[in-house]
C-alpha positions as CSV (number, residue, x, y, z in Angstrom):
1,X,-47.5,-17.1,-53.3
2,X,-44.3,-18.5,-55.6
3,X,-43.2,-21.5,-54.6
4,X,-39.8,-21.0,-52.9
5,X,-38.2,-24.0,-55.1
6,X,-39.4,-22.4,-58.3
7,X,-37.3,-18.8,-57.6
8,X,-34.3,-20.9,-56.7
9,X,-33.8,-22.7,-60.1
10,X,-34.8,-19.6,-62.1
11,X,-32.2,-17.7,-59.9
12,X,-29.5,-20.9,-61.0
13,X,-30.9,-20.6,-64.6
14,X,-30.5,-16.9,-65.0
15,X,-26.9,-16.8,-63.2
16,X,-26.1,-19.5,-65.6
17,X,-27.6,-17.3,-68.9
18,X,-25.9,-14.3,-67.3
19,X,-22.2,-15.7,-67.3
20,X,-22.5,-17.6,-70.7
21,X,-23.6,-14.3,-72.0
22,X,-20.1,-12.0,-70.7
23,X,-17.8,-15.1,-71.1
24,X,-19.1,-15.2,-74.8
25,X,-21.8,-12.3,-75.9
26,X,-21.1,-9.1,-74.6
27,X,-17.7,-8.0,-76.1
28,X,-16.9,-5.3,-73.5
29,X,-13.3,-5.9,-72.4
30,X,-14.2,-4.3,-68.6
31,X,-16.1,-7.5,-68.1
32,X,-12.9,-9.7,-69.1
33,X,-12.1,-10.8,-65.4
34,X,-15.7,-10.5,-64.2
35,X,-17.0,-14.0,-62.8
36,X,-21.2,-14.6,-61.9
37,X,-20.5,-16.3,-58.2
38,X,-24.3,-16.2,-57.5
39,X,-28.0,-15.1,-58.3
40,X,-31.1,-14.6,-55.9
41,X,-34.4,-13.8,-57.6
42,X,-37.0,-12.4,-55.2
43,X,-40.4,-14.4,-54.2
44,X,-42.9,-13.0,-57.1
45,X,-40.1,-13.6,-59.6
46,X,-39.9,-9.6,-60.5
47,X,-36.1,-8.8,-59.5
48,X,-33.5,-10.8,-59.9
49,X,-29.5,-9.6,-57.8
50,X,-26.4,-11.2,-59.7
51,X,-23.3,-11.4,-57.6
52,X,-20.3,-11.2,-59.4
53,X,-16.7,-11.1,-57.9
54,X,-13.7,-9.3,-60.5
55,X,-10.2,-10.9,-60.5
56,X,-7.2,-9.2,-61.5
57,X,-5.1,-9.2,-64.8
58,X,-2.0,-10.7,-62.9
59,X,-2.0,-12.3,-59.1
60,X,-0.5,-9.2,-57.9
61,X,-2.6,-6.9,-59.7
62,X,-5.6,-4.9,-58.1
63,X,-8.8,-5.5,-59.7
64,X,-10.5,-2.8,-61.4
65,X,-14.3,-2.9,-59.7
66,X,-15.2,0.7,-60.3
67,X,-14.8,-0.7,-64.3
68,X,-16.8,-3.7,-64.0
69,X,-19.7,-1.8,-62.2
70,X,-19.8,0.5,-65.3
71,X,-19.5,-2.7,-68.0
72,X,-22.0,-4.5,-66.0
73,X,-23.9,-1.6,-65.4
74,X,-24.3,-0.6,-69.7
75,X,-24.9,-4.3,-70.3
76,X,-27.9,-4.9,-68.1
77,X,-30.2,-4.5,-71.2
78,X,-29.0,-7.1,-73.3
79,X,-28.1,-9.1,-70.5
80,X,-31.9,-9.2,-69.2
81,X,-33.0,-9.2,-72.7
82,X,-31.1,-12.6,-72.4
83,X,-32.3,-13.9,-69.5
84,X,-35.8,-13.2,-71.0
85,X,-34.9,-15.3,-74.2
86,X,-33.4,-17.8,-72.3
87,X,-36.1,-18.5,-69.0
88,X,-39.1,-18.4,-70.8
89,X,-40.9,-16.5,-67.9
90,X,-43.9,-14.2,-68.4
91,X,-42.1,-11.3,-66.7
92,X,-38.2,-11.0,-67.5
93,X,-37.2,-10.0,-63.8
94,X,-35.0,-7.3,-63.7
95,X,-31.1,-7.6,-63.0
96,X,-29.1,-5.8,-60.3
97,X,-25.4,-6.6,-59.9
98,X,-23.7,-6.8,-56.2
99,X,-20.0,-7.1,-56.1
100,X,-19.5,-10.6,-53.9
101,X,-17.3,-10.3,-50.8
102,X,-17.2,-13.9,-50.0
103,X,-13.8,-14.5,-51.8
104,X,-12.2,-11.1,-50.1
105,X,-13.4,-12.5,-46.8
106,X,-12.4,-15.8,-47.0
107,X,-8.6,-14.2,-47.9
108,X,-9.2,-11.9,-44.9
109,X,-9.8,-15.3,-43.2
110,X,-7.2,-18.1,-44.0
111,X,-4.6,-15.3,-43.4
112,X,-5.9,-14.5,-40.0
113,X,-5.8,-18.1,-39.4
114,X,-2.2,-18.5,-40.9
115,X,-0.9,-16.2,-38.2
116,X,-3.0,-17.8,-35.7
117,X,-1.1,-21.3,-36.4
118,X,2.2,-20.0,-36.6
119,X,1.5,-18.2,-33.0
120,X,0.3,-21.5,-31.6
121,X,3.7,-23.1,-33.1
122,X,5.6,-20.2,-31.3
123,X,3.9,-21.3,-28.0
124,X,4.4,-24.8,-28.4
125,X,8.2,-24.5,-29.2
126,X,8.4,-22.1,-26.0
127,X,5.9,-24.5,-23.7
128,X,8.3,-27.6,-25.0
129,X,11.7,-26.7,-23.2
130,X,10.0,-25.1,-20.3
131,X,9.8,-25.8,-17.1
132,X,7.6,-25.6,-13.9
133,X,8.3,-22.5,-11.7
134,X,8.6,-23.9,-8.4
135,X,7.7,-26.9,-6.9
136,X,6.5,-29.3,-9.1
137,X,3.6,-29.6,-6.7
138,X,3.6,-26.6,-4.5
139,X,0.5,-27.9,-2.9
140,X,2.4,-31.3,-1.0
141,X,2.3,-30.9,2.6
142,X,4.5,-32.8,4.7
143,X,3.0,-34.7,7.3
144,X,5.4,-35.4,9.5
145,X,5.6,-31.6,10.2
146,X,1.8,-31.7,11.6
147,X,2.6,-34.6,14.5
């Protein structure tokens, strides 16, 4: 059994060995806006997933994931052959890239949140110049009525 604290710091090592190597290495221009966001090696140290997320060129700009896959994809070779020079382990696990949702969600998120607040502030400016319907306690008996 591999102890559980052991796959986590080769899993930090090799997502670290894996971005220094696009950011400086591997001079395929798909993997320009490619960032490593995170690495999970499994528990006998044989397979190792790299998340990576892709920005765009400009803010406005779509990102081009179906290129990144494919640069990612014909750079696993000397990106493991990395990994193996650079871990030191026995058995070089072998790399599988997963685009990251995280940062799409977390968009998805604070702008579902955004309209949230800004329908609470519509209710609050309505609620503040309201009034009761009614009574303003429709529940007061009188009690001279009952003698």
């Amino acid at each position: 059994m591999v102890d559980q604290a052991r796959a986590r710091r080769l899993a930090k090592r090799i997502s670290s060995i894996v971005a220094t190597a696009i950011e400086y290495e591997v001079k395929d221009p798909r993997l320009r806006f490619v960032t490593i966001t995170d690495a999970k090696v499994t528990g006998d140290l044989r397979e190792a997933t790299v998340y990576y997320t892709v920005m765009g060129e400009t803010i406005d700009a779509e990102p081009d994931y179906e290129a990144a896959a494919m640069g990612l994809e014909k750079a696993k070779g000397v990106l493991r052959s990395k990994v193996g020079a650079g871990t030191g382990v026995k058995f070089t696990p072998t790399l599988a890239f997963v685009l990251d949702k995280v940062p799409d969600a977390a968009r998805e998120m604070e702008e579902l949140l955004a309209r949230a607040k800004a329908a609470d502030d519509e209710v609050a400016r309505v609620a503040a110049n309201a009034t009761p319907a009614g009574d303003a306690d429709p529940y007061k008996t009188d009690r001279d009525d009952d003698e």
